[in-house]
N, C-alpha and C positions, 0 to 999 in steps of 0.2 A: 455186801456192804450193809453195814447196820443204819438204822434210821435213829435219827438226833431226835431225843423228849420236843415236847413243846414246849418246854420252858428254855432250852438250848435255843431251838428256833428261832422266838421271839427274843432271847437275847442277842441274835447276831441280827439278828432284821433292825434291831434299832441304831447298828452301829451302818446299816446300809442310807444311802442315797434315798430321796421319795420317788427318781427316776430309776435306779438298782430295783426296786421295791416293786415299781410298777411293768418291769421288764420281767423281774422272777415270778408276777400272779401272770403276765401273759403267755409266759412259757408253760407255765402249770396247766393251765386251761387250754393248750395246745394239747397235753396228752391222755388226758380221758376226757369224756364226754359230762361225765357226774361233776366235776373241777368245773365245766363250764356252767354248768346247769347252775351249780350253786354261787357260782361268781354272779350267773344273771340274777339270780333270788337276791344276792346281799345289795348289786348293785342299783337295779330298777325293779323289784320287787317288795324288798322289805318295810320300806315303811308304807306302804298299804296291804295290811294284812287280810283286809275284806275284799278286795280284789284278787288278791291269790290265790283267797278261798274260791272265792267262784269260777278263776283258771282253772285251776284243780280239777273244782265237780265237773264243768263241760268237760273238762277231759276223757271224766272219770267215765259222765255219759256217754261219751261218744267209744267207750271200749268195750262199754256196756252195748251200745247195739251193733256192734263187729262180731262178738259174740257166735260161733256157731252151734246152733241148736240142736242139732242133727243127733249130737252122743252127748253123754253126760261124760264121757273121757275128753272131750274137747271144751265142754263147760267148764270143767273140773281147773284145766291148764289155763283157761283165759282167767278164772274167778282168781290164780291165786296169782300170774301175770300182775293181773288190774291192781290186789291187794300187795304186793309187790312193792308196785309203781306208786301208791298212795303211800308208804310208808317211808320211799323216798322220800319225796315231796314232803311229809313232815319232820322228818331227821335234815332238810332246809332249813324249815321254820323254826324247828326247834320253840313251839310254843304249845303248851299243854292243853287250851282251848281248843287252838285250832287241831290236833290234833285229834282231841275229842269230837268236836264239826268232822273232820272228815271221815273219821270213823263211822259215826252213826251217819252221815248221809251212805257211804258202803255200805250198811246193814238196810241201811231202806232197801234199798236198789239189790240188795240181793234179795231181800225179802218181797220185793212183788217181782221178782224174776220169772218168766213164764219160759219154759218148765220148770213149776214149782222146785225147789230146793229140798222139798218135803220127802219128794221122791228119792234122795239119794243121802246116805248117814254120811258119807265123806264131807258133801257141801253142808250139810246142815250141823255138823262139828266145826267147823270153819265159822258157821254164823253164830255157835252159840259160845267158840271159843273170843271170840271178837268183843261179843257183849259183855263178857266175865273180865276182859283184859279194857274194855272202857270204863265198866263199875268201879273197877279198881283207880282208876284216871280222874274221875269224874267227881272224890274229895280233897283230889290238890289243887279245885280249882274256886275263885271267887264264889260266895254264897247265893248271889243271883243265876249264877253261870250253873252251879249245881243244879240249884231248882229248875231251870230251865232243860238245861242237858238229860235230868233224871228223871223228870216227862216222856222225854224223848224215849228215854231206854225203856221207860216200863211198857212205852207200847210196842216197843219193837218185841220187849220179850213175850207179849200176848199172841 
């Protein structure tokens, strides 16, 4: 079976019911887990963006210290796990800001990560790939939010 553009989509959904409508997102969201996720984002998430963010970071932290230290083959799997999972979460929000926010809060957090990151060129390509791929983020955004943001990166990159 082939799957209908989005513009098909949205043209049959307007000829549905607002009850059709609300039965076909319940259904959706019955068979993966990501559909739910991002129905909760659109529905009691999105208009508090500053709140999401800070779901997000406790998140972020709390995978940060599950973390096993033991190998850097087991760092390696959780760091890109965690990076992962944050990149969901911004493909939700779909906002360039916040996007940028969680990025460099990840580059904090891997950067005081104890064992240093320093120790291993895998992790430390990861961190310096990150910061190359926020540089690049960080002039499609508001001229305060630059300035702000690009503090942020230059200390991360020291």
């Amino acid at each position: 079976m082939k799957a209908a553009t989005i513009a098909q989509l949205k043209k049959e959904l307007q000829f549905r019911s607002q009850d059709e409508v609300m039965q076909l997102c319940l259904r959706l969201a019955r068979f993966k887990k990501e559909n739910k996720e991002l129905l909760t984002y659109l529905l009691f998430e999105a208009d508090s963006e500053e709140s999401y963010i800070e779901v997000v970071k406790q998140e972020t932290d709390e995978m940060f210290s599950e973390i096993n230290v033991n190998s850097f083959f087991y760092i390696k799997k959780s760091v890109r796990k965690i990076l992962r999972t944050l990149k969901k979460y911004i493909r939700y929000s779909g906002d360039k800001a916040t996007e940028v926010e969680l990025l460099l809060y990840f580059c904090e957090k891997l950067k005081d990560f104890r064992p240093s990151i320093r120790r291993n060129t895998t992790l430390l390509n990861l961190y310096q790939r990150q910061l190359e791929y926020i540089a690049k983020k960080i002039p499609l955004l508001h001229e305060d939010l630059q300035h702000d943001y690009g503090l942020v990166l230059q200390e991360l990159k020291e």
